[in-house]
LOVONU-429648 format. One record per residue: residue in one letter; x, y negated, z negated of N, C-alpha, C in turn. Coordinates in pm, whole numbers, padded with zeros to 5 digits, always signed. Each point is the difference from the previous one (the first is absolute). Layout:
BEGIN
aXYZXYZXYZ...
//
This chain:
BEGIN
x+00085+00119+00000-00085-00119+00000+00088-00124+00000x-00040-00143+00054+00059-00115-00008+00080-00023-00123x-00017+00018-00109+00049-00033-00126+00124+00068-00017x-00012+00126+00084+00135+00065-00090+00099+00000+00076x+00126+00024-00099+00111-00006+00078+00052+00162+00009x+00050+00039+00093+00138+00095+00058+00119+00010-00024x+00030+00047-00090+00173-00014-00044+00067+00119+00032x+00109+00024+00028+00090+00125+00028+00051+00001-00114x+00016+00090-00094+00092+00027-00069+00139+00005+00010x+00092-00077-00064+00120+00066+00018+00075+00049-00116x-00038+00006-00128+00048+00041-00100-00099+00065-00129x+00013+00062+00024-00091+00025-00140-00022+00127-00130x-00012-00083-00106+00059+00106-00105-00065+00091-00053x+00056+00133-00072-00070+00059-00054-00051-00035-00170x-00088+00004-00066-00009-00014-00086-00042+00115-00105x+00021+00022-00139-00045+00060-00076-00146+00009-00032x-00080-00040+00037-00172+00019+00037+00017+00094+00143x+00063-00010+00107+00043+00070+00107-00016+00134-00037x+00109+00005-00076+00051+00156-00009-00066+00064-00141x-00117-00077-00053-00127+00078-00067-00091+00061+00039x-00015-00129+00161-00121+00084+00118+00090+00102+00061x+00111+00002+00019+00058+00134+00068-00018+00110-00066x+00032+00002-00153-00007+00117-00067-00120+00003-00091x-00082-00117+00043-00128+00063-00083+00008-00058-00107x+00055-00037-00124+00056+00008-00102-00096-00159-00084x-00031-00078+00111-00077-00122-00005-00145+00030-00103x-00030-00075-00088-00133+00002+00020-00155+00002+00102x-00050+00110-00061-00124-00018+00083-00096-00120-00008x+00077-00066-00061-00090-00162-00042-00025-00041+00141x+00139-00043+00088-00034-00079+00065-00105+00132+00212x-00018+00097-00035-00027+00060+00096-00165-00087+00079x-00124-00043-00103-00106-00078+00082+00064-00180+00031x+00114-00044-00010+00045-00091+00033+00086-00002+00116x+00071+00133+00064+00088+00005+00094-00091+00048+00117x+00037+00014+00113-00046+00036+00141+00023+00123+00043x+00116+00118-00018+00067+00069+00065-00105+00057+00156x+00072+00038+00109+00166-00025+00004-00001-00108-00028x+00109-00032-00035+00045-00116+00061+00194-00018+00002x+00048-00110+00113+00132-00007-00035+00054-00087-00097x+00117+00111-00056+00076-00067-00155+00096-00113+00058x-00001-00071-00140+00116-00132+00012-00054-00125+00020x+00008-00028-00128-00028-00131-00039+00103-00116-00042x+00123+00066-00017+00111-00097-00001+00022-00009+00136x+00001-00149+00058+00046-00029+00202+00034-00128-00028x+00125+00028+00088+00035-00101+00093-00015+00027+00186x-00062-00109+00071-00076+00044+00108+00010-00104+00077x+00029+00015+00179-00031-00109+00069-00175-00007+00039x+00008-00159+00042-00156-00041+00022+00009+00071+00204x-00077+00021+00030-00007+00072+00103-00058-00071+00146x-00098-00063-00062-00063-00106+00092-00075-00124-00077x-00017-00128+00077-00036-00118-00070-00124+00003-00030x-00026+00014-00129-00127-00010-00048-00025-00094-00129x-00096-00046-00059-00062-00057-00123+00116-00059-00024x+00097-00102+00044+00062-00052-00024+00144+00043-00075x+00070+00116+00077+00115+00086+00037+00052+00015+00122x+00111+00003+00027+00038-00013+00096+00106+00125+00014x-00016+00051+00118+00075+00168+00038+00124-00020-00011x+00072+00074-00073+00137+00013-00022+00037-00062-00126x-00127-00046-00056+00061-00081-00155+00024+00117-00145x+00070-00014-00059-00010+00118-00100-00088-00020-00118x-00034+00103-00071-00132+00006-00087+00017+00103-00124x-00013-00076-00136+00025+00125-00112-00185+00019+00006x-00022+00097-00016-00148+00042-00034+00004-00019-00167x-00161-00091-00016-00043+00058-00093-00114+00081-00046x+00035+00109-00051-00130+00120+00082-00109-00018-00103x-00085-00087-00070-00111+00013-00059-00072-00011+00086x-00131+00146-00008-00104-00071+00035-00133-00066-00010x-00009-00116-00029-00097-00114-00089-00106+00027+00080x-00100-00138-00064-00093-00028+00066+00027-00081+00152x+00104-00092+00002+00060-00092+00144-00004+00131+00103x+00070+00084-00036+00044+00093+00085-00123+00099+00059x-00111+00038-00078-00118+00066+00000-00093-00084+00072x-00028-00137+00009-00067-00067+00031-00089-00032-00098x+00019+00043-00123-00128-00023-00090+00031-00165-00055x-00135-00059-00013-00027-00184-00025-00132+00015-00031x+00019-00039-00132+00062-00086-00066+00132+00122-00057x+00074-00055-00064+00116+00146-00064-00038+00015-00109x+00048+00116-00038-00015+00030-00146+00104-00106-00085x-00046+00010-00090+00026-00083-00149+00194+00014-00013x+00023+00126+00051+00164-00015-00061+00055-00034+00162x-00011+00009+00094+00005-00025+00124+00007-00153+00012x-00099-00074-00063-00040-00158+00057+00110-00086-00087x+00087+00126-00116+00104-00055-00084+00102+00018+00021x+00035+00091+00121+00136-00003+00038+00087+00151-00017x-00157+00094-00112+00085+00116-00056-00064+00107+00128x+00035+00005+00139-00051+00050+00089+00036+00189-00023x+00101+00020-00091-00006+00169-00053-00061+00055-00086x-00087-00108-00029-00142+00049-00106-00125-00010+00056x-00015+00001+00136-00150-00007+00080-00043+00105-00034x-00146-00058-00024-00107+00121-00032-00020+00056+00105x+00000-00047+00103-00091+00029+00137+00102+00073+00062x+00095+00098-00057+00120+00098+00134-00083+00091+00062x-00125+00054-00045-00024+00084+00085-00123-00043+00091x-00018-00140+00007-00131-00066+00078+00053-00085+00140x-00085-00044+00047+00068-00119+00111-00004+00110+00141x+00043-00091+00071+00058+00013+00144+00074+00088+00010x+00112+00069-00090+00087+00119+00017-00034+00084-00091x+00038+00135+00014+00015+00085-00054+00086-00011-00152x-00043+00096-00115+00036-00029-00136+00174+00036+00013x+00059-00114-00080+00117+00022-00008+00057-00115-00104x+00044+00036-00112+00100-00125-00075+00047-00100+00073x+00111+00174+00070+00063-00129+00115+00060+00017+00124x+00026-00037+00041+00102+00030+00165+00067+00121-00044x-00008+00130+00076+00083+00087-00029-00121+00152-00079x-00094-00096-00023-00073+00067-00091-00151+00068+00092x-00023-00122+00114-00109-00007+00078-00010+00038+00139x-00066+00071+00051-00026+00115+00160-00008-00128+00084x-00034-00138-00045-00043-00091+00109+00144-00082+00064x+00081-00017-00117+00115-00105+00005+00155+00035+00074x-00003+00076-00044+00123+00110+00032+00091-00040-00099x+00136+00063+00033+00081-00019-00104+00126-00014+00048x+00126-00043-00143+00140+00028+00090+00073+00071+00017x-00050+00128-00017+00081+00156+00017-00055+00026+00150x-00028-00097+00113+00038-00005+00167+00071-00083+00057x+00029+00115+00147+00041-00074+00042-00112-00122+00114x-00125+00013-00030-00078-00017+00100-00015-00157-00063x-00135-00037-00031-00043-00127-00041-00104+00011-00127x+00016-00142-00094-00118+00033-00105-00067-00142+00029x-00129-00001-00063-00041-00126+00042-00024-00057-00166x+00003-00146-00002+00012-00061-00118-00113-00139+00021x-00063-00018-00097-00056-00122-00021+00101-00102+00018x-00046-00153+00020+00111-00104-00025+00051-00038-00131x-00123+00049-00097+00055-00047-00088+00097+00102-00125x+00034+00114+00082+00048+00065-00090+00205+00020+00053x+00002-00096+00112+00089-00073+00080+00132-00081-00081x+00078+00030-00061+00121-00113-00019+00136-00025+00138x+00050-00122+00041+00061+00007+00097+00163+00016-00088x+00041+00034+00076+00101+00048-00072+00167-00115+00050x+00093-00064-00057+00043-00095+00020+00167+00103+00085x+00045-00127+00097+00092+00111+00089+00119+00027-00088x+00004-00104-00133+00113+00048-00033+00008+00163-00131x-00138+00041-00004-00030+00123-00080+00041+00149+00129x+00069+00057-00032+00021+00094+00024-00148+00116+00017x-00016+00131+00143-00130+00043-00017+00041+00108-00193x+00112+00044+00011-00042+00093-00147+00031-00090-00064x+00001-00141-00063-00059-00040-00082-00114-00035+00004x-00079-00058+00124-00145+00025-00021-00096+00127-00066x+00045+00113+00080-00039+00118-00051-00053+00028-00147x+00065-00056-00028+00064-00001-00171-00108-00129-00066x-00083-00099+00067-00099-00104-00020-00072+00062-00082x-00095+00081+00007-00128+00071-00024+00017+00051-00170x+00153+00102-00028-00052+00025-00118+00087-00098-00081x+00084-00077+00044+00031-00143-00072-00125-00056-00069x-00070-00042+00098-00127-00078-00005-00090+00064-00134x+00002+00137+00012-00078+00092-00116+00119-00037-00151x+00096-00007+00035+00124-00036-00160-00082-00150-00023x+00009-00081+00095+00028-00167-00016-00158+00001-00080x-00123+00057+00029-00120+00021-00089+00016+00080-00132x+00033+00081-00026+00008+00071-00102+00119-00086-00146x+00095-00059+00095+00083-00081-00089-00084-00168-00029x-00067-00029+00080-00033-00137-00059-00121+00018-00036x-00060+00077+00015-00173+00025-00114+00067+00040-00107x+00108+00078-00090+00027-00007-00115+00091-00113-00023x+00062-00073+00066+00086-00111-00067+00031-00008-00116x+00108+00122-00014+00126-00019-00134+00023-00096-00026x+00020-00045-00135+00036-00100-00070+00152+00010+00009x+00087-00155-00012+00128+00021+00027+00098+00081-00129x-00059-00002-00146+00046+00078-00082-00033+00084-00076x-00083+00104+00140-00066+00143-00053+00122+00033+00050x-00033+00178+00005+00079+00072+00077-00094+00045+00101x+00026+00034+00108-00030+00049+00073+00012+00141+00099x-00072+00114-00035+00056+00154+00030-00054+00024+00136x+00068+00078+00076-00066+00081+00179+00088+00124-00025x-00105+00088+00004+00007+00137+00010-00015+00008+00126x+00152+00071+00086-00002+00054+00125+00080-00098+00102x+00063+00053+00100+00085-00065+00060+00027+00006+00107x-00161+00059+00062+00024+00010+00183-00043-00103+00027x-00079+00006+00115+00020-00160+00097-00116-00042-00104x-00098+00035-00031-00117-00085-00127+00073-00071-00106x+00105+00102-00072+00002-00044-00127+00127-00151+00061x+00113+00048+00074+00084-00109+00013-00105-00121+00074x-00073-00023+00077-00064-00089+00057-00071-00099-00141x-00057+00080-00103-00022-00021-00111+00099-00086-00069x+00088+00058-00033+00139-00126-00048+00027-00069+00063x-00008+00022+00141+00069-00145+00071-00112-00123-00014x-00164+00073+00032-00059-00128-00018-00002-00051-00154x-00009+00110-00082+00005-00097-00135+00085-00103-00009x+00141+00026+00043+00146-00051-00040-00023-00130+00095x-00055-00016+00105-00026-00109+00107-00099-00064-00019x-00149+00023-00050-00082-00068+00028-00071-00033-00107x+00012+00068-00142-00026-00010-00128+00111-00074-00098x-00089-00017-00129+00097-00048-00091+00096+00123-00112x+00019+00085+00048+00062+00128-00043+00107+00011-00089x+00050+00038-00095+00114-00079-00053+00068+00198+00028x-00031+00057-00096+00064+00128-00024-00060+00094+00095x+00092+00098+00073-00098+00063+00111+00098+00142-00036x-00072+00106-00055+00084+00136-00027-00066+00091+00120x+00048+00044+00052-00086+00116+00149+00054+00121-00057x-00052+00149+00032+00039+00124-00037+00003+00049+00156x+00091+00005+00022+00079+00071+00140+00108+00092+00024x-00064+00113+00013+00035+00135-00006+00139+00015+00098x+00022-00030+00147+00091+00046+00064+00134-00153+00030x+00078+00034+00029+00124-00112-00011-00056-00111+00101x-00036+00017+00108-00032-00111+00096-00077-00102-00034x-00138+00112-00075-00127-00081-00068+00058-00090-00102x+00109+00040-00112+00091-00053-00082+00043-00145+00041x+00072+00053+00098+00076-00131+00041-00096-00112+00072x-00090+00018+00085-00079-00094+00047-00097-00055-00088x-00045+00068-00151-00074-00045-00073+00041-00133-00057x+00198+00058+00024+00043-00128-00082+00062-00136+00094x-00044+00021+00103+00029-00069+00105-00114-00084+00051x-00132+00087-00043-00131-00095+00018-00033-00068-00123x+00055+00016-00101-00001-00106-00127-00053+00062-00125x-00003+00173+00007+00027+00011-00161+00141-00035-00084x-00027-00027-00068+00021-00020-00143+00107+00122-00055x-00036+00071+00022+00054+00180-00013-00061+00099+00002x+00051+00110+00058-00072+00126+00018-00012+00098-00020x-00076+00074-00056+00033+00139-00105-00032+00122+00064x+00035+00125-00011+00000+00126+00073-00132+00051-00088x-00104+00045+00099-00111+00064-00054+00019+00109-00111x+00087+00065-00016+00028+00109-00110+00030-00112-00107x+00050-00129-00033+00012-00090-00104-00082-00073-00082x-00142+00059+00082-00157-00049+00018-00040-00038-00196x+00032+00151-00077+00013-00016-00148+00088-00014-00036x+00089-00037+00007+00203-00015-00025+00028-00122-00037x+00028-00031+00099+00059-00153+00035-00056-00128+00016x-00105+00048+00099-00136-00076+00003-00074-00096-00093x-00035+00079-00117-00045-00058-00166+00090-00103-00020x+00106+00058-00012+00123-00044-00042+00010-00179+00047x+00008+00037+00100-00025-00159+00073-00105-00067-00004x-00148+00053+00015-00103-00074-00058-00013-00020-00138x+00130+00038-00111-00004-00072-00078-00093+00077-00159x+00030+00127+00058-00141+00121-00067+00076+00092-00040x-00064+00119-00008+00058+00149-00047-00170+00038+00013x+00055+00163+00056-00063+00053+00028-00049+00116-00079x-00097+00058-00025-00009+00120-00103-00062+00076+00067x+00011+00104-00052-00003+00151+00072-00083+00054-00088x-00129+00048+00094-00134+00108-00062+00059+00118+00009x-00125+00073-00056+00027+00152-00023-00040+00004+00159x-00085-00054+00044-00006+00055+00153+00025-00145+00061x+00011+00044+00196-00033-00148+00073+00127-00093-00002x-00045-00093+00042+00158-00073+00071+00001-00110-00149x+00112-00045-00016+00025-00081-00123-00053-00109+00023x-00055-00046-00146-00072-00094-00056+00082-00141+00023x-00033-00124+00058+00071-00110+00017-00085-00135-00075x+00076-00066-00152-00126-00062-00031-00008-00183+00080x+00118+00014+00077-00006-00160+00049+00032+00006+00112x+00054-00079+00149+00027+00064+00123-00017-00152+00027x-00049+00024+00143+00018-00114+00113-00119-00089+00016x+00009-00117+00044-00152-00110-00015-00069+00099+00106x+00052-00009+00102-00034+00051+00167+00090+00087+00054x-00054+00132+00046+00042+00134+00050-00078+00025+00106x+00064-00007+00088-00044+00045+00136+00028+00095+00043x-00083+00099+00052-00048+00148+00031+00082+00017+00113x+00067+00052+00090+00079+00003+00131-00036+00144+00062x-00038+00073-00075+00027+00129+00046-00135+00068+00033x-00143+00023-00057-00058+00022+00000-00051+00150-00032x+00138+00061-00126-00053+00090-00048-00038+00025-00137x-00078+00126-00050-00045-00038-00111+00121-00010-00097x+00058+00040-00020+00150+00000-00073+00016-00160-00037x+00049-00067+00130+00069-00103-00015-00143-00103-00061x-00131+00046+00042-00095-00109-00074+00038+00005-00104x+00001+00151-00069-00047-00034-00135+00115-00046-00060x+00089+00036+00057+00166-00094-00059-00033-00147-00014x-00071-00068+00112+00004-00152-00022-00101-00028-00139x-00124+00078+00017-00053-00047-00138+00029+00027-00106x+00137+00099-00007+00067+00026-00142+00087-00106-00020x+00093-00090+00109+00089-00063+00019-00083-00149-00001x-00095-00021+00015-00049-00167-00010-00040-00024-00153x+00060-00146-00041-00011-00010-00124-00152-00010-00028x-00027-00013-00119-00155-00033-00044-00030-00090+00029x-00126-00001+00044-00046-00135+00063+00030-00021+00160x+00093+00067+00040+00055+00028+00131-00121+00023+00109x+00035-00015+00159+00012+00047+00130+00063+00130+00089x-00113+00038+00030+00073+00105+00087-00030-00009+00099x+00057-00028+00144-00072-00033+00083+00042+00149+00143x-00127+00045+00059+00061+00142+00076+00041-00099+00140x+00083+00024+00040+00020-00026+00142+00008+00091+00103x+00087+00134-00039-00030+00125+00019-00134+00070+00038x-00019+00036+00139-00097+00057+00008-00014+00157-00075x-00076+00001-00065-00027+00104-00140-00040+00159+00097x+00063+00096-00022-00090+00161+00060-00101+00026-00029x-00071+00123+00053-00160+00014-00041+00022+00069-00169x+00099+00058-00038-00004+00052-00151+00094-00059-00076x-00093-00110-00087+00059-00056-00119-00050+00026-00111x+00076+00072-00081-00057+00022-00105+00079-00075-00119x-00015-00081-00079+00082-00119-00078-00065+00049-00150x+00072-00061-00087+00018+00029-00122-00029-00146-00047x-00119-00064-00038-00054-00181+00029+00033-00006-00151x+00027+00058-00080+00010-00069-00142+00120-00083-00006x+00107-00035+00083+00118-00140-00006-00116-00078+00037x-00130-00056+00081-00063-00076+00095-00072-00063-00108x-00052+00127-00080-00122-00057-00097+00080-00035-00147x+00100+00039-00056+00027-00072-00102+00127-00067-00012x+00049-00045+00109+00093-00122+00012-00110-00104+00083x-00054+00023+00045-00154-00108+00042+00095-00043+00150x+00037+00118+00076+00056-00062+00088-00068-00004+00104x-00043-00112+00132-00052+00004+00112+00006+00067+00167x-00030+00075+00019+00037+00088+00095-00098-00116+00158x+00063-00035+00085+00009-00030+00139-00007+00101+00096x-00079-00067+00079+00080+00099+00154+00062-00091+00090x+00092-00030+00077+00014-00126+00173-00018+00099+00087x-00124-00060+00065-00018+00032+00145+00047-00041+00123x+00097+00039+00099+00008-00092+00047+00031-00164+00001x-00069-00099+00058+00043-00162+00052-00135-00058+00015x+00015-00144-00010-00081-00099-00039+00057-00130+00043x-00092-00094+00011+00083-00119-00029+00022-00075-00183x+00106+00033-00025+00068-00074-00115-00036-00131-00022x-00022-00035-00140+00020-00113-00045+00205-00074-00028x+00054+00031+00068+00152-00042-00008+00062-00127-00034x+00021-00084-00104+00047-00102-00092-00153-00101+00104x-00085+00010-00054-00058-00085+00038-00100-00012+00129x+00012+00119+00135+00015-00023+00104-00055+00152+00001x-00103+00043+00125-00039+00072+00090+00065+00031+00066x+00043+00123-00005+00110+00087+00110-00037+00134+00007x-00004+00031+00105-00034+00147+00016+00144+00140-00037x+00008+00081-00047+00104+00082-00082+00086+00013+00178x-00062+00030+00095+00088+00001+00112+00053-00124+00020x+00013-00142-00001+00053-00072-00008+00128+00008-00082x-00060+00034-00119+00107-00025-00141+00100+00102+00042x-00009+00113+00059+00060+00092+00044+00079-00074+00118x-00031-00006+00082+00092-00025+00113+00078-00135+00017x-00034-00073-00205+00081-00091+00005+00170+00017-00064x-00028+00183-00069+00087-00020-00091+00092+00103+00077x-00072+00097+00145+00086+00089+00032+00086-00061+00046x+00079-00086+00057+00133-00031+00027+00070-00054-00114x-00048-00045-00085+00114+00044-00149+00036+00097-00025x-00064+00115+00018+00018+00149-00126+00059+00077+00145x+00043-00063+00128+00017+00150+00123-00071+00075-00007x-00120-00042+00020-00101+00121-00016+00025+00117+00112x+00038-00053+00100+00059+00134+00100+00082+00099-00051x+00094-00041-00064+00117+00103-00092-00061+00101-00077x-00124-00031-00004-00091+00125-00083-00083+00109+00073x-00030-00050+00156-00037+00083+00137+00060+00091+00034x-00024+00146+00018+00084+00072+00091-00034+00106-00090x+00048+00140+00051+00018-00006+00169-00163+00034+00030x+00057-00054+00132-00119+00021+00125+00008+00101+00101x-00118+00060-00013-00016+00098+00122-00119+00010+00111x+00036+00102+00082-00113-00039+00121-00108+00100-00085x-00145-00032+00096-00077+00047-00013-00029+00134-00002x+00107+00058+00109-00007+00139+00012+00069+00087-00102x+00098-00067-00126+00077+00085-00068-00045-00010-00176x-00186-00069+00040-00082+00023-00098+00039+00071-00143x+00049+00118+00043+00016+00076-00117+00142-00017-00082x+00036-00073+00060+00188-00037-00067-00074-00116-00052x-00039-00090+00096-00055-00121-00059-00062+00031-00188x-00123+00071+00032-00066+00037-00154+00080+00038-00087x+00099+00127+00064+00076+00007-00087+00105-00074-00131x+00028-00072+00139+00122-00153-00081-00091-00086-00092x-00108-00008+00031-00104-00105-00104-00023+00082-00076x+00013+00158-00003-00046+00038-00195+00119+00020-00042x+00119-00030+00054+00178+00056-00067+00048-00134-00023x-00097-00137+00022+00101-00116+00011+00057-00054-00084x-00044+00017-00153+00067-00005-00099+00121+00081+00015x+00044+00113-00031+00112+00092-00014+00025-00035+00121x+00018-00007+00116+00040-00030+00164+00092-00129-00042x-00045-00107-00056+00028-00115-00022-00100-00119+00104x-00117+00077+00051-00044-00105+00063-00111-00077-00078x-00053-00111+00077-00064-00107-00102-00174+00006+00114x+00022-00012+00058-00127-00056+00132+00026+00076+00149x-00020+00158+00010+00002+00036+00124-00130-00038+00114x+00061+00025+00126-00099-00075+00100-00028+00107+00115x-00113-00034+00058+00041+00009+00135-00002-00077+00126x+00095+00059+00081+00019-00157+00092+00000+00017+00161x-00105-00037+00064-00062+00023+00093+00107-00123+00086x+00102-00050-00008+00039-00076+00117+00071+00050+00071x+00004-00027+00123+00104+00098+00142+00136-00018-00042
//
């Protein structure tokens, strides 16, 4: 139709929601919200294909794959839609397209795991500037999901501040805290040397080895830990704000043992279908449990900005490309998947795939 645009893909990532629908492993929550088939890949970078709705062919484009009410055609919009929080539309499975969260998710849109074409609303469109590199664009989308999750809790500058996990979520997580918040102390738990070193390169503070989780950990938040007859040890003080990275039950219930009383936990981590948690740290340290979905437009010192903005203002500070790779073709799919569930131990941060000649 007139409205939409044609983009070619030329980069695009796999994500850890990805490889839940591959193996199943996802909740059945979201199954009356998605389309299937449909094609995967919702992290893109993509050329515009032909001039339409005010794009022009050959210009480059980070997608942002919600799909709202703008995008559905539904008007008036829903209530979180007309505010900017377009990954909280009620209406994903109504409108003009087929049900889908988001690009990647929906039989109508296509996705960026082709090599063919997907089609995109205008407004889910960022142009992308010539001096950004395409795998740092790539890399836009779950920036954009850190740059929300870090400024709806806005750490105070002399809390501490904890992130459990240290793949591309949890480091995207420190970098936006360390950049775009008032953050003072930033401790990350990052399991393999690479994750290590880039944690401390995107602006933690310091970084502790997940086996140090009851060790060392306390120790630095300033606590001691005590040990039940059963269950993981008792922590009576911890962190203002703990952010979830990983999305398993383990590491949840670590953050609500690890946030002080009175504390934040916020999941950023997309969570598996079996969590089974142990809620008594939640209920008698009175701590607040969050979820971040996704991107929005931010309230940012004052000012309306959409999280893809804030994102693609800070990727040429942090080299966000240096965190891309590797890339493979379409056809070697199964190396591809592979490298995205080994990329921790591999040492990789953000594998892709990359459809350019």
């Amino acid at each position: 139709t007139p409205q939409w645009v044609r983009v070619k893909p030329l980069l695009s990532g796999i994500c850890g929601s990805d490889l839940g629908t591959l193996s199943s492993e996802n909740s059945p929550y979201f199954s009356p919200i998605t389309s299937p088939p449909f094609v995967m890949g919702h992290e893109v970078v993509g050329e515009v294909v032909e001039d339409n709705a005010g794009f022009r062919a050959g210009e480059r484009v980070v997608l942002e794959p919600a799909l709202g009410c703008a995008v559905r055609g539904i008007d008036p919009p829903c209530s979180y839609c007309a505010s900017g929080r377009h990954g909280l539309c009620l209406h994903v499975a109504r409108g003009d397209i087929s049900p889908g969260i988001q690009t990647g998710f929906c039989r109508d849109t296509g996705g960026g795991w082709s090599q063919g074409t997907l089609v995109a609303h205008p407004s889910q469109l960022h142009l992308i500037p010539d001096t950004l590199s395409d795998e740092a664009a790539v890399a836009i989308e779950p920036l954009a999901c850190a740059v929300h999750a870090a400024l709806g809790a806005a750490p105070a500058p002399d809390d501490t501040t904890l992130v459990i996990g240290a793949g591309s979520v949890g480091l995207f997580t420190v970098t936006t805290l360390r950049y775009l918040t008032d953050a003072g102390r930033i401790i990350c738990v990052a399991k393999h040397e690479r994750q290590r070193n880039e944690a401390l390169r995107l602006g933690a503070t310091e970084v502790v080895h997940p086996r140090e989780t009851y060790t060392k950990l306390p120790e630095m938040l300033g606590t001691t830990p005590y040990i039940p007859e059963l269950g993981k040890p008792v922590v009576m003080g911890g962190a203002g704000k703990v952010f979830e990275c990983v999305g398993a039950a383990g590491t949840m219930e670590d953050a609500l043992r690890l946030a002080r009383p009175g504390g934040e936990v916020i999941l950023v981590g997309m969570p598996g279908a079996k969590s089974t948690l142990d809620l008594t740290a939640l209920w008698y340290k009175e701590v607040r449990l969050a979820g971040s979905y996704a991107y929005s437009v931010e309230n940012y010192r004052g000012e309306k900005t959409s999280s893809f903005q804030l994102a693609l203002g800070i990727a040429p500070e942090i080299d966000l490309q240096t965190l891309v790779g590797p890339g493979f073709r379409l056809q070697s799919y199964r190396e591809a998947i592979a490298a995205a569930r080994s990329a921790g131990s591999e040492g990789h941060i953000k594998v892709v795939f990359d459809h350019r000649s």
